[in-house]
C-alpha positions as CSV (number, residue, x, y, z in Angstrom):
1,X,-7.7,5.6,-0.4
2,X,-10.8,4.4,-2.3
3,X,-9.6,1.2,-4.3
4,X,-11.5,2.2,-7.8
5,X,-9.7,6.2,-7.4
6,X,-6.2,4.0,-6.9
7,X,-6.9,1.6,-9.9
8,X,-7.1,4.3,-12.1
9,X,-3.0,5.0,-11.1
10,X,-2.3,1.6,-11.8
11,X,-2.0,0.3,-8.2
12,X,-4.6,-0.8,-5.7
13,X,-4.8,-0.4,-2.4
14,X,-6.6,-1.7,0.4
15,X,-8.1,0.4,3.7
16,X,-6.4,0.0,6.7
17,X,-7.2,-3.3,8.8
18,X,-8.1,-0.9,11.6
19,X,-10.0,2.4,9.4
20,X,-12.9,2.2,11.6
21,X,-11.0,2.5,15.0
22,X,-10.8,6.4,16.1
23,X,-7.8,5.9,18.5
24,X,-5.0,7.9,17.1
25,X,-2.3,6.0,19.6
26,X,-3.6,2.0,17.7
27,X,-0.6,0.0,17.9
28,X,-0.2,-1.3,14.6
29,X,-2.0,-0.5,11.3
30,X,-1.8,-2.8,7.8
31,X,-2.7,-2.0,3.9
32,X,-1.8,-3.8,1.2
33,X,-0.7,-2.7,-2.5
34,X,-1.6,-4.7,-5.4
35,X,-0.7,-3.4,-9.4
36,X,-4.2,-3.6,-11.4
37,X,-2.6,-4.8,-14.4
38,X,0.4,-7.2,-15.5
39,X,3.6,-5.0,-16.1
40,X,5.7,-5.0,-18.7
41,X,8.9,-4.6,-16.6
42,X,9.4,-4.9,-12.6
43,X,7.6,-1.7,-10.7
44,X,9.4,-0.4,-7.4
45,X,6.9,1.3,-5.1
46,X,8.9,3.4,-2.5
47,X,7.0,4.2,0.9
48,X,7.4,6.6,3.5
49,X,6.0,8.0,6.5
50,X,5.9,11.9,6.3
51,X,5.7,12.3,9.4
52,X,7.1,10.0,11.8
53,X,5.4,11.3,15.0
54,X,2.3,10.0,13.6
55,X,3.3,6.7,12.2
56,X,6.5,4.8,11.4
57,X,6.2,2.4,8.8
58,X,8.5,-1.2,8.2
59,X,10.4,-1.3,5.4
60,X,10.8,1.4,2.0
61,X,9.7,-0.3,-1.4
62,X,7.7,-2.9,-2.9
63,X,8.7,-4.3,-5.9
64,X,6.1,-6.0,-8.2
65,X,6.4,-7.8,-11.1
66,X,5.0,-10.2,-14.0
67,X,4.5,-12.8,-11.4
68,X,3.6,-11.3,-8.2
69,X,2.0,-8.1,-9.3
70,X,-2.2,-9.4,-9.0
71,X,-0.5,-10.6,-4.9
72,X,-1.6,-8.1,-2.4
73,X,2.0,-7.1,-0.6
């Protein structure tokens, strides 16, 4: 996802560490989600894989907030 398209949702997030790798079976893969403004009140972001035969991913939600929401999680 292009980071200036995402910014205009309110979140921002980076490509993944590997992008430019073709490989479909790469071990691992990591993003990271920022907010692109200071919220008002604590945002959940849930996550999920759609389809878990093509990735898995750790965890379910991300939950930003005055303090953290400018840290890349």
């Amino acid at each position: 996802m292009d980071n200036d398209t995402s910014s205009n949702y309110g979140f921002i997030i980076t490509a993944p560490d590997n992008a430019t790798t073709s490989e479909d079976n790469a071990a691992s893969s990591t993003f990271t989600v920022k907010l692109s403004a200071n919220p008002s009140a604590n945002v959940v972001v849930n996550y999920y894989s759609s389809d878990t035969t093509e990735a898995i991913v750790s965890g379910s939600s991300l939950t930003f907030s005055s303090d953290n929401y400018s840290t890349c999680l």
